[in-house]
C-alpha positions as CSV (number, residue, x, y, z in Angstrom):
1,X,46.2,-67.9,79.5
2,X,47.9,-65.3,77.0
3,X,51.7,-66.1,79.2
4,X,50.9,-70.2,78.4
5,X,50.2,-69.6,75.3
6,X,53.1,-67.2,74.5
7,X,55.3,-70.0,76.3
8,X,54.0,-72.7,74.3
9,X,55.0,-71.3,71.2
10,X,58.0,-69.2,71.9
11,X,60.1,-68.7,69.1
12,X,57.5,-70.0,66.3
13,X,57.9,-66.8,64.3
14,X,61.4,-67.4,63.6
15,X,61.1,-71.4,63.7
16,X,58.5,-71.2,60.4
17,X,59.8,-67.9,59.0
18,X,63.6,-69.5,58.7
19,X,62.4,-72.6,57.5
20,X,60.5,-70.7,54.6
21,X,63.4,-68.8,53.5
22,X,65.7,-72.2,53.4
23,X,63.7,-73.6,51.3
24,X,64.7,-74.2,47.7
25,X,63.8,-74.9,43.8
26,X,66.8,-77.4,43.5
27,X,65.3,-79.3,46.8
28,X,61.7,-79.6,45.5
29,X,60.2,-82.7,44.3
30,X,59.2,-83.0,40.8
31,X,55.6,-83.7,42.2
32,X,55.6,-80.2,44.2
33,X,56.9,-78.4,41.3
34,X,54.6,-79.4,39.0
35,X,51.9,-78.8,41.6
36,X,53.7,-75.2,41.8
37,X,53.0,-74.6,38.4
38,X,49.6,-76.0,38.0
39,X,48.5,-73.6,40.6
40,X,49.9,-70.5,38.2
41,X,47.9,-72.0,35.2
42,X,45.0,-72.4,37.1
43,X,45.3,-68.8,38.4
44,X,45.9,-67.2,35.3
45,X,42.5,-69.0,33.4
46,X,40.7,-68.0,36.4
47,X,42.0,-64.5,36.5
48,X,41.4,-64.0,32.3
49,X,38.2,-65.6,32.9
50,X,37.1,-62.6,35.9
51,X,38.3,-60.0,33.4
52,X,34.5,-59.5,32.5
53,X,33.3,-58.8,36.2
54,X,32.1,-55.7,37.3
55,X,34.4,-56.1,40.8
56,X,37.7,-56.1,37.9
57,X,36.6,-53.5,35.6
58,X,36.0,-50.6,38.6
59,X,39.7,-51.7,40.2
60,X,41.4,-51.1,36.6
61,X,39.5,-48.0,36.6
62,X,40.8,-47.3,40.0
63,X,44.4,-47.9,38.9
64,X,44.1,-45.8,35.9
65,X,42.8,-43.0,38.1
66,X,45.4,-43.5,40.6
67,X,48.1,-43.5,38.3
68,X,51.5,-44.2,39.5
69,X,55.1,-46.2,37.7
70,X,53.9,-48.9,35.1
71,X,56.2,-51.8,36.7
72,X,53.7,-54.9,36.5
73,X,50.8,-56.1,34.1
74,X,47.4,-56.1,34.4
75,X,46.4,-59.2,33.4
76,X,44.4,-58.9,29.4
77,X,44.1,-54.8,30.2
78,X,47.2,-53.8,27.9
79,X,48.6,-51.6,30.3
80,X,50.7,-52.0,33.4
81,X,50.4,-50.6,36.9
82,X,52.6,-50.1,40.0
83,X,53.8,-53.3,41.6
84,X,50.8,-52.9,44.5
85,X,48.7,-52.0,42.2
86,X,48.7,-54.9,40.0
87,X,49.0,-57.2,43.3
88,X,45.3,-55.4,44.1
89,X,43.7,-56.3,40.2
90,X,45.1,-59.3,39.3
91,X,44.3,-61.0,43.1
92,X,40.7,-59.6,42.7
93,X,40.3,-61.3,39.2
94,X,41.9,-64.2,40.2
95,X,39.1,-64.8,42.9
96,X,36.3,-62.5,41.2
97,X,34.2,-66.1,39.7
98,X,35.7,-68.2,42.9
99,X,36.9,-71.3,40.5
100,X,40.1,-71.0,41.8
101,X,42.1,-73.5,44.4
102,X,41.9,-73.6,47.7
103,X,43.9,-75.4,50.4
104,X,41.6,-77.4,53.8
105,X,44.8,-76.6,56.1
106,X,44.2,-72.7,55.9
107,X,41.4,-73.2,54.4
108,X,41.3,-70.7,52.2
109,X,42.1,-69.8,48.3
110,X,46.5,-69.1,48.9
111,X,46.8,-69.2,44.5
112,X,45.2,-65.9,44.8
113,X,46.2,-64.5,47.9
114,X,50.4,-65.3,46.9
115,X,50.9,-64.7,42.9
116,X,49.4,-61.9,41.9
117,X,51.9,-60.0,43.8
118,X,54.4,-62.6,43.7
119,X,54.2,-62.3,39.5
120,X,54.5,-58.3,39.9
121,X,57.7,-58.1,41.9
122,X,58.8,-60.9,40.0
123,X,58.3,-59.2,36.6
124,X,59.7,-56.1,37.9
125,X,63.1,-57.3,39.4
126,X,63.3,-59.8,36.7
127,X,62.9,-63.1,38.8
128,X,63.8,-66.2,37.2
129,X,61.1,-69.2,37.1
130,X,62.8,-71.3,39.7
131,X,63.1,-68.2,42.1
132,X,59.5,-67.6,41.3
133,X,58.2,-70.9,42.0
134,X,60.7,-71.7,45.2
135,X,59.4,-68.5,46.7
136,X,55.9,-69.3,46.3
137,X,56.1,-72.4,47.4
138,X,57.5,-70.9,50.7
139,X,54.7,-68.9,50.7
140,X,52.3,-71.3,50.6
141,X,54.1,-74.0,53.4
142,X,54.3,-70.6,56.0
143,X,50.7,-69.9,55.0
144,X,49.5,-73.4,55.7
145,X,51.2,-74.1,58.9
146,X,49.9,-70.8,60.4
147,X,46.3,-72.3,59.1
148,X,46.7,-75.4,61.3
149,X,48.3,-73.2,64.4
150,X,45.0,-71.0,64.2
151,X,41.9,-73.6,63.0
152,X,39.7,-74.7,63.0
153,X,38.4,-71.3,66.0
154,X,39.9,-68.2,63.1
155,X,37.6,-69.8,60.4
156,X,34.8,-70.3,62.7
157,X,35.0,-66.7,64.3
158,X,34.5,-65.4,60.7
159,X,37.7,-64.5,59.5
160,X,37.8,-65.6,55.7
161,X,41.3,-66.9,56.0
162,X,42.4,-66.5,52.4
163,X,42.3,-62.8,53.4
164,X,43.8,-63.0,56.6
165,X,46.2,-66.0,56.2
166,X,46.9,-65.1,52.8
167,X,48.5,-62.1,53.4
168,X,51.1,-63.7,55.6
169,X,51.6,-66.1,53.2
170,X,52.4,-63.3,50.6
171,X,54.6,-61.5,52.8
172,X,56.9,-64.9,52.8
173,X,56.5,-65.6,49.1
174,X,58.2,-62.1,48.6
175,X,60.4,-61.9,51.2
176,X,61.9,-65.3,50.1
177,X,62.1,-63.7,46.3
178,X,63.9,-60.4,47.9
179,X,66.1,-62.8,49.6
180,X,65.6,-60.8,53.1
181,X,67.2,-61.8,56.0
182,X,65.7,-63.8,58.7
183,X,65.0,-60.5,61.0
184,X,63.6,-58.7,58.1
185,X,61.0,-61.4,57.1
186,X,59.5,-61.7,60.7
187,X,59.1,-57.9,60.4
188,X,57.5,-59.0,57.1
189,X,55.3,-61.1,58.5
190,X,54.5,-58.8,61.4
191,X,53.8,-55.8,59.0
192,X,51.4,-58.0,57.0
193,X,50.0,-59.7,60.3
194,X,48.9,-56.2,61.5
195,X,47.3,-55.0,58.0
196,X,45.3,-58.4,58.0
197,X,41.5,-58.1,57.7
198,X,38.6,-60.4,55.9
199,X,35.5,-61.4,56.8
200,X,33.1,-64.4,55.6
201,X,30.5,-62.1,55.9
202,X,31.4,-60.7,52.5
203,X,30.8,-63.9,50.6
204,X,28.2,-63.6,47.5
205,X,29.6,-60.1,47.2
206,X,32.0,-57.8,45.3
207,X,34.2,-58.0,48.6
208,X,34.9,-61.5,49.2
209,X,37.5,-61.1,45.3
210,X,38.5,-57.9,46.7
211,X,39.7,-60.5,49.6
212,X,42.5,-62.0,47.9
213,X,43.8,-58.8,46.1
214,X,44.2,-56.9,49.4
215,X,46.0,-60.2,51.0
216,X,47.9,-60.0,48.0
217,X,48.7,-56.6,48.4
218,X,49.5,-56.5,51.3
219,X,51.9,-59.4,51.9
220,X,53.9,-57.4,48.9
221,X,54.1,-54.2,50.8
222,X,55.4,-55.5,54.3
223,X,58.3,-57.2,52.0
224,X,59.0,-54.3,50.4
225,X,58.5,-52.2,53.7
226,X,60.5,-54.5,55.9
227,X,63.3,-54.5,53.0
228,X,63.2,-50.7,53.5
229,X,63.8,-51.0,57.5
230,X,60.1,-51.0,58.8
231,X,60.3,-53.0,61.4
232,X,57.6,-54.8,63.5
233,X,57.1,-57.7,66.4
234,X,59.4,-60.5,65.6
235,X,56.9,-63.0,67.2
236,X,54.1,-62.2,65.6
237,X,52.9,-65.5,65.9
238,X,52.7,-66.4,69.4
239,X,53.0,-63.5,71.2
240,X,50.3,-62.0,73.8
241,X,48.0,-60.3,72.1
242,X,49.8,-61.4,68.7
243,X,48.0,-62.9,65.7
244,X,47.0,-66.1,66.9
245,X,45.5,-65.0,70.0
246,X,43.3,-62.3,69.0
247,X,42.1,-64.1,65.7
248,X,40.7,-67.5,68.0
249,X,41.1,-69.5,70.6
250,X,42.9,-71.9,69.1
251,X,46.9,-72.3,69.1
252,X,48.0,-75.5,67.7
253,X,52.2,-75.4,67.5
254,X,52.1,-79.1,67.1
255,X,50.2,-78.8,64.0
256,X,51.6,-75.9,62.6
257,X,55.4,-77.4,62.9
258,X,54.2,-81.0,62.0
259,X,55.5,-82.4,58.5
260,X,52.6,-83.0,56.2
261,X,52.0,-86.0,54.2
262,X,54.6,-85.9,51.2
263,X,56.4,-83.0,53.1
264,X,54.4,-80.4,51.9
265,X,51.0,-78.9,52.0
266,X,51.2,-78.1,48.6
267,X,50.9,-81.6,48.0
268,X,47.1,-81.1,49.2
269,X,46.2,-77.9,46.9
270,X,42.4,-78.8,45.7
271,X,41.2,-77.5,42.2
272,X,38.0,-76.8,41.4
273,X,36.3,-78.0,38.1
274,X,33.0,-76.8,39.5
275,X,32.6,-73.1,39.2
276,X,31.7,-72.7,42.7
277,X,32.3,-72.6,46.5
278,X,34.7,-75.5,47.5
279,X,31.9,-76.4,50.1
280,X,29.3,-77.0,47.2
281,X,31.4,-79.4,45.4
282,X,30.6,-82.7,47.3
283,X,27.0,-82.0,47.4
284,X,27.0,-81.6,43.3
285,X,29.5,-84.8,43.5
286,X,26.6,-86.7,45.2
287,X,23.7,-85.4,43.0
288,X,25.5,-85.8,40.0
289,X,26.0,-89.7,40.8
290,X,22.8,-90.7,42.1
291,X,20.9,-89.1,39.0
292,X,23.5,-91.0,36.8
293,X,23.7,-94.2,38.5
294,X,19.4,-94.1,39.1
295,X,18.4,-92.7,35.7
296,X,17.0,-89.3,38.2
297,X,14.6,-86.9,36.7
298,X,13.0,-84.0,38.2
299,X,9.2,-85.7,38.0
300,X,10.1,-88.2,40.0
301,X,12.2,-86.5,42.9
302,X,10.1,-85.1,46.2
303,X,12.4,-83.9,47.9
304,X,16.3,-84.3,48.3
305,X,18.0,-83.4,51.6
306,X,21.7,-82.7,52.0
307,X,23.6,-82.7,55.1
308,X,26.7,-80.6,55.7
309,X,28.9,-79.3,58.5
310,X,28.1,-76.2,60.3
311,X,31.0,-74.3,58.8
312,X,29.2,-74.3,55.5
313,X,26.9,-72.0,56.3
314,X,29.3,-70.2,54.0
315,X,27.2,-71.2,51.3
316,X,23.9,-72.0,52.4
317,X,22.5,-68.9,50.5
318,X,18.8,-70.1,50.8
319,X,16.8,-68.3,47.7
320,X,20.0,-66.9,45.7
321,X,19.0,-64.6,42.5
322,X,22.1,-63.9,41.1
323,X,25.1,-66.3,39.4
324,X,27.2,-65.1,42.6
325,X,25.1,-65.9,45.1
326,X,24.5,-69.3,43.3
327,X,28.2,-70.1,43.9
328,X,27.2,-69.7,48.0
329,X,23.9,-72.2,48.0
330,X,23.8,-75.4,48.9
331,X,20.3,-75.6,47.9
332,X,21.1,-74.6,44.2
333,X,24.3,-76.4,43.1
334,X,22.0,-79.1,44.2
335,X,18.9,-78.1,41.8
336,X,21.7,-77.9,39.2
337,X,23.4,-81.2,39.7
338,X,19.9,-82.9,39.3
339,X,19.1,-81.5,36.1
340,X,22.2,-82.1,34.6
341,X,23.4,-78.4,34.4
342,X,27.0,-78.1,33.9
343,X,28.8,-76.9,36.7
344,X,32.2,-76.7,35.1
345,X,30.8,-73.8,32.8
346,X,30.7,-70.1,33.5
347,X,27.5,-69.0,31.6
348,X,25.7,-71.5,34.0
349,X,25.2,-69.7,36.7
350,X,23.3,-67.7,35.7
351,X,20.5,-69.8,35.1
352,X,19.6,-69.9,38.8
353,X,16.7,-67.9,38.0
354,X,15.2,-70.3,35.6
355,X,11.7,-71.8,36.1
356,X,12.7,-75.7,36.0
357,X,15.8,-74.7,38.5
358,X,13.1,-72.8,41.0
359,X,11.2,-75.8,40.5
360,X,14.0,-77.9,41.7
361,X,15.4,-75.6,44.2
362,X,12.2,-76.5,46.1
363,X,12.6,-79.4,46.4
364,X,16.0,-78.9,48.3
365,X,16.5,-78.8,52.0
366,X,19.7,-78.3,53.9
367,X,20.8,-79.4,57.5
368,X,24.2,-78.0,59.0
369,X,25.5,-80.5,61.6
370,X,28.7,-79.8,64.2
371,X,31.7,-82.7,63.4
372,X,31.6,-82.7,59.8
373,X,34.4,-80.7,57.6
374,X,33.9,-78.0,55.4
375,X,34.5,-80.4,52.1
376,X,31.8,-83.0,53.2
377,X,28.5,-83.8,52.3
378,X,25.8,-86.3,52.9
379,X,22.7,-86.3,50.2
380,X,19.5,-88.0,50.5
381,X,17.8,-88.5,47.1
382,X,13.4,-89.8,48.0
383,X,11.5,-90.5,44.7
384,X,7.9,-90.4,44.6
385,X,7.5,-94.1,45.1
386,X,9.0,-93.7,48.5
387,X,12.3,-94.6,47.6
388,X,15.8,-93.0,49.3
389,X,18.7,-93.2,47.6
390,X,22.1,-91.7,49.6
391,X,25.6,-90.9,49.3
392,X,28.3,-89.6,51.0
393,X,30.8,-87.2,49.2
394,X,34.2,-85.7,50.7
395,X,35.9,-83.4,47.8
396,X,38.6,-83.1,50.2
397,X,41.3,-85.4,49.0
398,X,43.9,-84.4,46.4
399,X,44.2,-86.3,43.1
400,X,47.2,-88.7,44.1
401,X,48.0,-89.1,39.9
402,X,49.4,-85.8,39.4
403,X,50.1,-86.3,35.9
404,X,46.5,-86.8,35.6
405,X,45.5,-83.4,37.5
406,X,47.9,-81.5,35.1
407,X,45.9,-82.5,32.7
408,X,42.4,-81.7,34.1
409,X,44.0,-78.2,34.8
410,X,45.3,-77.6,31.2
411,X,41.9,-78.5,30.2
412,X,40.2,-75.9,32.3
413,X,42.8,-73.2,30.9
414,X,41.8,-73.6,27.0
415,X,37.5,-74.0,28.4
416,X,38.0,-70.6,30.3
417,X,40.7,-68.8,29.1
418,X,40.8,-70.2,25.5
419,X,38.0,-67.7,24.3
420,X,39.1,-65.1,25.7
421,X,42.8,-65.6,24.3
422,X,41.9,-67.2,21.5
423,X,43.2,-70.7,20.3
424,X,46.8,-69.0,18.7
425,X,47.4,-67.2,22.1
426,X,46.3,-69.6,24.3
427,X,48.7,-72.1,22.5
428,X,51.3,-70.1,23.0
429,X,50.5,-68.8,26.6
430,X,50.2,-72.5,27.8
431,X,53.9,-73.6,26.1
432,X,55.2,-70.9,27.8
433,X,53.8,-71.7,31.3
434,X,54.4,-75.3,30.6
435,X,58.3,-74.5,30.8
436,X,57.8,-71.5,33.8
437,X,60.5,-73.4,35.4
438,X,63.2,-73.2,33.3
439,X,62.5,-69.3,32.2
440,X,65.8,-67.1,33.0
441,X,63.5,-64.0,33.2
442,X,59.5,-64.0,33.9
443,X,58.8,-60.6,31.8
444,X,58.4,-62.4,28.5
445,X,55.5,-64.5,30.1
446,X,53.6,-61.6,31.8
447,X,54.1,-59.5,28.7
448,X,52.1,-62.6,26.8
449,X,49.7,-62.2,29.5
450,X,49.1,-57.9,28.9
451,X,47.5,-58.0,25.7
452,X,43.2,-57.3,25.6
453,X,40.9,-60.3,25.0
454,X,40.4,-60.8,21.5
């Protein structure tokens, strides 16, 4: 089994690593580049917006205590870290309220997992914008295409791939910015490969953020290990006993080296304008419609019943009591879709605990079904007079009107970051990420980004 499978996909490593480190800014569509760019303005709101959580205030203290070279910024701390250190901050931020995107090929968060410490070797070597973007874009192809070789069996084992995945994906996004060679980037790959941990076990807890700054971490430091001669297997991929074997039983080359609709999986990055798990947002869709379109009120529901696919058991968090456990059940973003609660905003969540959301929480039952995806939902809606009212929700498909999603996402930057900035800094913050692309140097940008919430 292990010498078929080997066979099967001999030479993969090298197929997807070389195709990552061809890849170019000057090649790009305009629609992946501004897609590229959306995904750093939706990091960075997310990331000032976890400032506040516990999970980011103990790893700043952590940094300070470590010490070390002040090369990259900490993200609204006013002070700057090592290169891996900020990778380990900024990633857990990034992912510490889960509002940030998330990709159904991996699927997992790859934003966080690939910038954070994409930004700090960027800042300290002095990247350009297009080198910046082209290299995370690399990143994020290589990390989707090893998503379709391993799922859906690496998800469904427990593995939270934005953990796992992401980390390779981070090893490519700076290994294409180092400009290593071929040999050195498999040995990239296989360093981060080996370091790779995560498990979905963790989610509603301090250690599912903590996720996406290790992945980030750790993709750094095989770049920056293999640059220094480290060397590992050069088919980390496919070989026996390699990644894709012992993560799941699933090893699609097909998939993984297929082209994607548009050319790139970017193409397919989902954000979130709900504040929650990616799994909950088609279940708050459905809600959200059927009390608008029926004129719903809690007096007259009995009961409301929402069918999902058995990988969301991710967030089917049956009596949650905190905000972060709200983000994880089913059973509440329903309660707070039917009495209008808005999902968009932070401070929401924390209502869970309120008597007219327990009230409706009752009233919610959930059923997990094989052969439905993670971003699909089915919600039943019976009324006291014996009616049902249903719909059918997938929050899997991208916007196509990119223009349009820019928008959405500029949006979400001043609601969550624009406090914390302040409307003269976040002004200035968004101009300068608007024009990312043409910056000759990426320091100016992150040292707008150092200075303390006002």
């Amino acid at each position: 089994m292990g010498d078929t499978r080997a066979n099967a996909g001999a030479g993969l490593t090298r197929k997807l690593v070389g195709q990552a480190l061809e890849l170019r800014f000057d090649e790009l569509p305009a629609s992946v580049r501004r897609v590229a760019s959306d995904c750093l303005v939706d990091w960075l709101a997310c990331t000032y917006a976890g400032l506040a959580e516990p999970v980011s205030g103990i790893l700043t203290e952590a940094a300070r205590d470590e010490g070390g070279h002040p090369r990259a910024t900490l993200v609204g701390r006013g002070m700057k870290g090592s290169v891996l250190q900020a990778a380990l901050v900024n990633g857990t931020a990034s992912h510490a309220l889960d509002y940030d995107d998330v990709n159904l090929a991996v699927p997992g968060h790859l934003s966080v997992a690939l910038l954070p410490g994409l930004l700090a070797l960027s800042e300290d070597r002095g990247a350009s914008g297009e080198d910046f973007l082209a290299a995370f874009v690399a990143g994020y192809e290589t990390a989707c295409r090893i998503g379709k070789l391993l799922e859906p069996a690496h998800y469904a084992n427990g593995f939270h791939a934005t953990a796992t995945v992401g980390s390779l994906g981070a090893a490519i996004a700076c290994a294409h910015l180092l400009k290593l060679t071929p040999e050195q980037a498999c040995h990239a790959l296989g360093i981060a490969a080996t370091q790779a941990a995560g498990l979905k076990v963790m989610f509603g807890s301090m250690a599912k953020p903590l996720h996406a700054g290790l992945a980030s971490q750790g993709g750094l430091r095989a770049a920056l290990l293999a640059r220094k001669g480290l060397t590992s297997r050069m088919d980390v991929l496919e070989c026996v006993q390699g990644f894709a074997q012992v993560h799941g039983a699933d090893f699609h080359v097909e998939d993984a080296v297929a082209q994607p609709e548009g050319g790139y999986h970017l193409l397919a990055n989902l954000f979130k304008f709900h504040a929650a798990c990616y799994s909950t947002h088609s279940t708050i869709e459905a809600v959200a419609a059927l009390r608008k379109e029926h004129g719903i009120a809690l007096p007259a529901v009995a009961g409301i019943q929402v069918v999902a696919g058995e990988g969301c058991s991710i967030c089917n968090i049956q009596s949650p009591v905190t905000a972060l456990e709200a983000k994880f059940s089913l059973r509440a973003v329903a309660a707070f879709a039917l009495l209008d609660i808005d999902t968009s905003a932070l401070e929401s969540w924390a209502r869970v605990t309120d008597s007219e959301v327990a009230a409706a929480l009752e009233r919610v039952r959930v059923e997990l079904v094989p052969g439905m995806g993670l971003s699909e939902s089915e919600v039943t809606v019976r009324l006291r007079d014996g009616t049902e009212l249903r719909r059918v929700e997938d929050a899997g498909i991208p916007m196509r009107d990119k223009a349009a999603q820019s928008a959405r996402v500029s949006a979400k930057f001043k609601a969550i970051a624009g406090p914390i900035l302040g409307e003269s800094r976040c002004v200035r913050l968004l101009a300068l990420l608007d024009g990312v692309a043409r910056q000759p140097d990426l320091r100016p940008l992150l040292a707008a980004c150092a200075g303390v919430p006002e």
